[in-house]
C-alpha positions as CSV (number, residue, x, y, z in Angstrom):
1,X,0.0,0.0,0.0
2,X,1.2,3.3,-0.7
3,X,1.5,5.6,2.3
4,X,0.8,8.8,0.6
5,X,-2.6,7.5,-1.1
6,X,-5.9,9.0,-0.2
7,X,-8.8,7.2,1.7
8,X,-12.3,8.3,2.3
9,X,-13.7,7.1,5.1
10,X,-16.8,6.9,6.1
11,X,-19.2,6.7,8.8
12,X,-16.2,7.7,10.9
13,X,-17.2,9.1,13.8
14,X,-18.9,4.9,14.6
15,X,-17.4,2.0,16.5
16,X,-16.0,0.7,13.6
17,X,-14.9,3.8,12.0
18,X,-12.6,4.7,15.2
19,X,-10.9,1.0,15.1
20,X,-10.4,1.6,11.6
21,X,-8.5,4.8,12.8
22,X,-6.9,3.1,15.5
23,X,-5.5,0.7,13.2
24,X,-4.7,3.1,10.6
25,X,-2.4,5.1,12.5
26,X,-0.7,2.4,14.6
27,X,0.6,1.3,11.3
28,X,1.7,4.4,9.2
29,X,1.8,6.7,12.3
30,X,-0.7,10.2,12.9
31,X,1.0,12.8,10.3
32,X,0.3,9.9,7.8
33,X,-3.2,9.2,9.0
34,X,-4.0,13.2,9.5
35,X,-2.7,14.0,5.6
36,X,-4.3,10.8,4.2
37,X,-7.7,10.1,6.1
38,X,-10.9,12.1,4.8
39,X,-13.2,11.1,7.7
40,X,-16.9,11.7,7.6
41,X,-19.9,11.8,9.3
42,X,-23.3,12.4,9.7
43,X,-22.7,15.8,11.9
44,X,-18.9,17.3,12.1
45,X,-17.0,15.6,14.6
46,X,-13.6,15.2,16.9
47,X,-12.6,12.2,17.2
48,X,-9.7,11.9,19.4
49,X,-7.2,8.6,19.1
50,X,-5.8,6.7,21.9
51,X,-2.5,8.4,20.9
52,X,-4.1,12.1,21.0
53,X,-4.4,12.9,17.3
54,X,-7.7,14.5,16.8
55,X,-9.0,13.5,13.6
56,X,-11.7,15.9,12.5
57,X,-14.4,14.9,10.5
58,X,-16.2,16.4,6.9
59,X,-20.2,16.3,6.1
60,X,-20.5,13.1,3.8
61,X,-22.4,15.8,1.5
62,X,-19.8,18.4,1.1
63,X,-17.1,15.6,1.1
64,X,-18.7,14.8,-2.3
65,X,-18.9,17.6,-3.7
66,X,-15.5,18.4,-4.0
67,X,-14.9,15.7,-6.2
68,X,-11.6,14.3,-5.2
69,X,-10.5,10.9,-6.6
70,X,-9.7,8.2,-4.0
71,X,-7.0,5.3,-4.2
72,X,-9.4,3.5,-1.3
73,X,-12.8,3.8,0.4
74,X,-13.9,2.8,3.4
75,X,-17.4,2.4,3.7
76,X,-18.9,1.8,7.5
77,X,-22.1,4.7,6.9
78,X,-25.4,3.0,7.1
79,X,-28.3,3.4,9.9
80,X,-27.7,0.5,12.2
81,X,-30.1,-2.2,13.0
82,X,-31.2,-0.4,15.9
83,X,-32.3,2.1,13.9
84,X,-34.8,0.1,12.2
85,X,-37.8,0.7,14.5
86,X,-37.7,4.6,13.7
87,X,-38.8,3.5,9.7
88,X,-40.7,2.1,7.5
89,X,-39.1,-0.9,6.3
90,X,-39.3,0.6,2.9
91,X,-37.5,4.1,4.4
92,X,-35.3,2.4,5.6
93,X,-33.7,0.8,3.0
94,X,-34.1,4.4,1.1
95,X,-32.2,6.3,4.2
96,X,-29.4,3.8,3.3
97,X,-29.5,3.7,-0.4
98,X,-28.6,7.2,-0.4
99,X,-25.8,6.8,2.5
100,X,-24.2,4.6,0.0
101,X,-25.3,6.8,-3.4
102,X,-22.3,9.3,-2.2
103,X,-19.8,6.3,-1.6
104,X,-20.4,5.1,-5.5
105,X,-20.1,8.4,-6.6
106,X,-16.3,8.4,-5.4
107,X,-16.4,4.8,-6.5
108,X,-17.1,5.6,-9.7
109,X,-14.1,7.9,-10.3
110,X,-11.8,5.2,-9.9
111,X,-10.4,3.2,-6.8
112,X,-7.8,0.6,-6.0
113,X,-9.5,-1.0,-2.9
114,X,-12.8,-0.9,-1.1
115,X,-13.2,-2.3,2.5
116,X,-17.2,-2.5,3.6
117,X,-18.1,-4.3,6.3
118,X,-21.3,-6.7,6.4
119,X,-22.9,-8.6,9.1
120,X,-23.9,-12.0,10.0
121,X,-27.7,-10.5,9.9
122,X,-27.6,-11.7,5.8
123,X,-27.8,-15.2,7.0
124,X,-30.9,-17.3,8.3
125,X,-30.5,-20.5,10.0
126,X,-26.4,-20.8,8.0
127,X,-28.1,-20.0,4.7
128,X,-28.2,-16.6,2.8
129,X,-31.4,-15.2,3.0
130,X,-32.2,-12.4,0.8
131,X,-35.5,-12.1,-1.1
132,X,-37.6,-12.6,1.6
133,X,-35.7,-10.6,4.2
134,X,-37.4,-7.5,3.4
135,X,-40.3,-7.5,6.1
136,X,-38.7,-9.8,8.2
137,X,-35.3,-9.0,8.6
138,X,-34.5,-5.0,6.6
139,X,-31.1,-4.3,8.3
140,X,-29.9,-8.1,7.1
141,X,-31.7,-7.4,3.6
142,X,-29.7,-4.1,2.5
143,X,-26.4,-5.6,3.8
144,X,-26.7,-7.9,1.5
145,X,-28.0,-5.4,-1.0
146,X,-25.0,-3.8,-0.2
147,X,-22.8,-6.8,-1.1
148,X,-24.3,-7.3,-4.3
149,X,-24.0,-3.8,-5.3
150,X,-20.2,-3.5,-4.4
151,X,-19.6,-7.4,-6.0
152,X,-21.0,-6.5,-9.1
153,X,-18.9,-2.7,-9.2
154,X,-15.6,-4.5,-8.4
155,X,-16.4,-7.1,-11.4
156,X,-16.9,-4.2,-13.8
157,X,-14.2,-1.9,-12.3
158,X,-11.2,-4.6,-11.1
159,X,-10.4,-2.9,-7.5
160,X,-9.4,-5.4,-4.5
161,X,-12.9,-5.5,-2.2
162,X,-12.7,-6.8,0.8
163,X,-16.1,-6.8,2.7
164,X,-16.1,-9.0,6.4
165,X,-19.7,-9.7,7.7
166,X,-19.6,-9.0,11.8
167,X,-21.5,-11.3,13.8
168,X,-20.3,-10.4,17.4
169,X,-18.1,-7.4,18.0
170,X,-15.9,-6.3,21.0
171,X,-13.0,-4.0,21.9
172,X,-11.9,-0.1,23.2
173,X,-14.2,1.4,20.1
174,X,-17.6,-0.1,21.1
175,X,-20.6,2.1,21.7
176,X,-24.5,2.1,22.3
177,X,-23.3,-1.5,24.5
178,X,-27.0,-1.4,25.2
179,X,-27.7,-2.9,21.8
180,X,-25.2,-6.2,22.3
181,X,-25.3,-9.1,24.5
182,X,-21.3,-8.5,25.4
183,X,-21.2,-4.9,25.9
184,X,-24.7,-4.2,27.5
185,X,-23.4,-7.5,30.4
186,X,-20.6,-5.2,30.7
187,X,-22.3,-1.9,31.0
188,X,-25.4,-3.5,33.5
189,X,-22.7,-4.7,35.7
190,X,-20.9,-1.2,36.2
191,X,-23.9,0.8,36.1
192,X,-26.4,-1.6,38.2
193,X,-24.1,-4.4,39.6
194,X,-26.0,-6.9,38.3
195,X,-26.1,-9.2,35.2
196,X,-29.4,-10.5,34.3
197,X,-30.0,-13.2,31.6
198,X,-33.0,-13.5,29.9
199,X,-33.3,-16.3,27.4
200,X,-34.7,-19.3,28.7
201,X,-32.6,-21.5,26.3
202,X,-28.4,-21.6,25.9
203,X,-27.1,-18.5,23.7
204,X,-23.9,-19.4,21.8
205,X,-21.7,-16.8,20.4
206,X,-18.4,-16.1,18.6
207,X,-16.7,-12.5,19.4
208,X,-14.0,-10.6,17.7
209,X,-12.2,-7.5,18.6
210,X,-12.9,-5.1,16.0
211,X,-9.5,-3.5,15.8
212,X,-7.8,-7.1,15.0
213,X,-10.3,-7.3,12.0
214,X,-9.8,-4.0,10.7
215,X,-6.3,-5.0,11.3
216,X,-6.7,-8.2,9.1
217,X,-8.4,-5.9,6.1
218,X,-5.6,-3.9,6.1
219,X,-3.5,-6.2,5.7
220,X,-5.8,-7.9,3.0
221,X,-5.5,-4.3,1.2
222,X,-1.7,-4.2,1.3
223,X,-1.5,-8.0,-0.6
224,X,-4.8,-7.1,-3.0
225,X,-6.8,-10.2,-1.6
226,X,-10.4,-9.6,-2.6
227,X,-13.1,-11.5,-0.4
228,X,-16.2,-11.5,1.9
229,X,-15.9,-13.6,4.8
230,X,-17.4,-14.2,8.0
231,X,-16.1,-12.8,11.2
232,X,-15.0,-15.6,14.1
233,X,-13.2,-15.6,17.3
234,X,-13.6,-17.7,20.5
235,X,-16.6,-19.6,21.3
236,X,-18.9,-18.9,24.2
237,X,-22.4,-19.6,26.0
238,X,-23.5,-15.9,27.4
239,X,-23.9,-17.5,30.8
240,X,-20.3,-18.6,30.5
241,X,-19.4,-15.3,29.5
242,X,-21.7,-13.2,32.0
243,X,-19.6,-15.2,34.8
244,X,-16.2,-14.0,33.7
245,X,-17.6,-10.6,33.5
246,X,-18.3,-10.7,36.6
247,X,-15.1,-12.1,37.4
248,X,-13.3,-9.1,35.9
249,X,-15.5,-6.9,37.8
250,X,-15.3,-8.5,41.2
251,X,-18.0,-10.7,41.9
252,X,-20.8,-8.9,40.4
253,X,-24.2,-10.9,40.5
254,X,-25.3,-12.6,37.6
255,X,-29.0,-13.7,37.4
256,X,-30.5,-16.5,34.9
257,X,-33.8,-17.6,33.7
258,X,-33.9,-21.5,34.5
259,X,-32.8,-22.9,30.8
260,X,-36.7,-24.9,29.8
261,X,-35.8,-24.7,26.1
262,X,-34.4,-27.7,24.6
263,X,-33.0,-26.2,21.3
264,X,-29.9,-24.1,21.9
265,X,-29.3,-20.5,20.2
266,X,-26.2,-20.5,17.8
267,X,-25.2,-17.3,16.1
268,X,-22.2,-17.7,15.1
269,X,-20.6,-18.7,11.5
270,X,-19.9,-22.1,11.2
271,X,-16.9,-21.7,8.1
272,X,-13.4,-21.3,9.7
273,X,-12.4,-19.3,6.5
274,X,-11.3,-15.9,9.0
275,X,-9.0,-19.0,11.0
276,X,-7.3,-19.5,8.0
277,X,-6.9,-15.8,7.2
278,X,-5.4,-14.9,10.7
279,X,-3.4,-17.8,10.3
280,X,-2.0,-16.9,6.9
281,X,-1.4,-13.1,8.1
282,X,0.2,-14.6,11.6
283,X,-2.5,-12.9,13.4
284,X,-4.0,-13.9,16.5
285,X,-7.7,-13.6,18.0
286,X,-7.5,-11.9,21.7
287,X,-9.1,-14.0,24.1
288,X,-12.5,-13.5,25.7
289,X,-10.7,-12.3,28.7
290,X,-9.1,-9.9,26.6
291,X,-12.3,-8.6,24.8
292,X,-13.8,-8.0,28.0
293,X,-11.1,-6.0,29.4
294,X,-10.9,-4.0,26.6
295,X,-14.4,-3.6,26.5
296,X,-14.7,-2.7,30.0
297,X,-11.9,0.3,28.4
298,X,-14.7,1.9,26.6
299,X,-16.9,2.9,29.1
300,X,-14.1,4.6,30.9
């Protein structure tokens, strides 16, 4: 990869935006991420590193509209599945469409690489599920849309596309915990001192810190491996990991619904394609001790 090449970056100012930038400079250093980073987001933004550079962020809109050509794009801006309830399924999908209309217009002048990041939400029950997603499932159904979109561009146009689906993040970045199993244990215990479990059934998860897989797509970029994969990391039952929470955090209390259901809850991607990946890249997954350390990191 050329250090002096320009990247737009999007949805910056987002958990995975700031590990992106986290990663970035850790490798080529902050004058190299400050000269060739155009962050942007939704509202103009500070976003300040772990190392102190403050990385200040452009509308999306007027970002566009200068026109500049890009030797990489980093697309993370889309409304998050959380979002879903304020929309119409149908506006919802719209909201996003034009989120991404401003990433294709830089596309379309040209790129070496793309990086957009997917999530395990395109699959039901280890199968893709697409067409009929719409009603059921809108945040899994333009993901894929998304997918298709940037698969069919990077036939027509030749750039590397790299484009991991996330089905269980962690790390120093995370935000809104409420909204995940992992971070909202994490933020219930410091806030109320208390884990409670829900699910009357076993909940089995894989979890990956966010920074090693933007780490892993970099590298991808540098050797011009195109690919969408699945996210991984180390296996674990919630109630398994709600006790080493509270392990980390002193003896916090954990509460459980008896477990009455007979079919267990497995989320997780059953390929170990991102195995071979780390393995080939001589990367390593943190463990789930890890994650939860640094996760405990972000609320601080």
């Amino acid at each position: 990869m050329d250090i002096n090449q320009k990247i737009l970056l999007t949805g910056a100012s987002g958990w995975i935006g700031k590990s992106f930038l986290e990663v970035y400079e850790s490798t080529f250093g902050s004058e190299i991420t400050q000269a060739n980073i155009c962050a942007t987001s939704s509202n103009k933004k500070e976003i300040k590193l772990e190392s102190g550079t403050i990385i200040k962020t452009l509308l999306l809109t007027d970002e566009i509209n200068l026109n500049r050509k890009y030797s990489g794009i980093v697309h993370l801006a889309a409304l998050t599945r959380d979002k879903v309830k304020n929309y119409d399924n149908s506006d919802y999908i719209y909201k996003n469409m034009e989120l991404l209309s401003f990433t294709l217009q830089a596309l379309e002048r040209g790129i070496d690489w793309l990086i957009c990041v997917s999530s395990g939400a395109v699959f039901k029950s280890n199968k893709i599920e697409f067409e009929n997603n719409l009603n059921s499932n809108p945040y899994g159904f333009y993901k894929r849309l998304e997918e298709i979109i940037f698969l069919n561009l990077q036939a027509r146009h030749n750039f590397t596309f790299i484009c991991p689906r996330l089905w269980g993040g962690t790390g120093k970045d995370m935000k809104n915990h409420q909204n995940y199993a992992f971070g909202g244990f994490i933020k219930d215990a410091i806030e109320k001192n208390e884990i409670s479990i829900k699910s009357g059934h076993r909940v089995y998860r894989k979890y990956i810190d966010t920074r090693e897989l933007m780490n892993l797509c970099l590298k991808m970029v540098q050797n011009k491996e195109t690919k969408i994969f699945n996210s991984g990391g180390p296996l674990i039952e919630i109630g398994d990991l709600a006790k080493m929470i509270s392990i980390e955090l002193r003896g916090v209390k954990v509460v459980r619904n008896s477990v009455i259901e007979e079919k267990d809850d497995h989320y997780y991607p059953t390929d170990s394609e991102i195995d071979e990946l780390f393995h080939n890249y001589n990367l390593k997954y943190s463990s789930i001790e890890e994650q939860i350390k640094n996760t405990i990191r972000s609320l601080n």
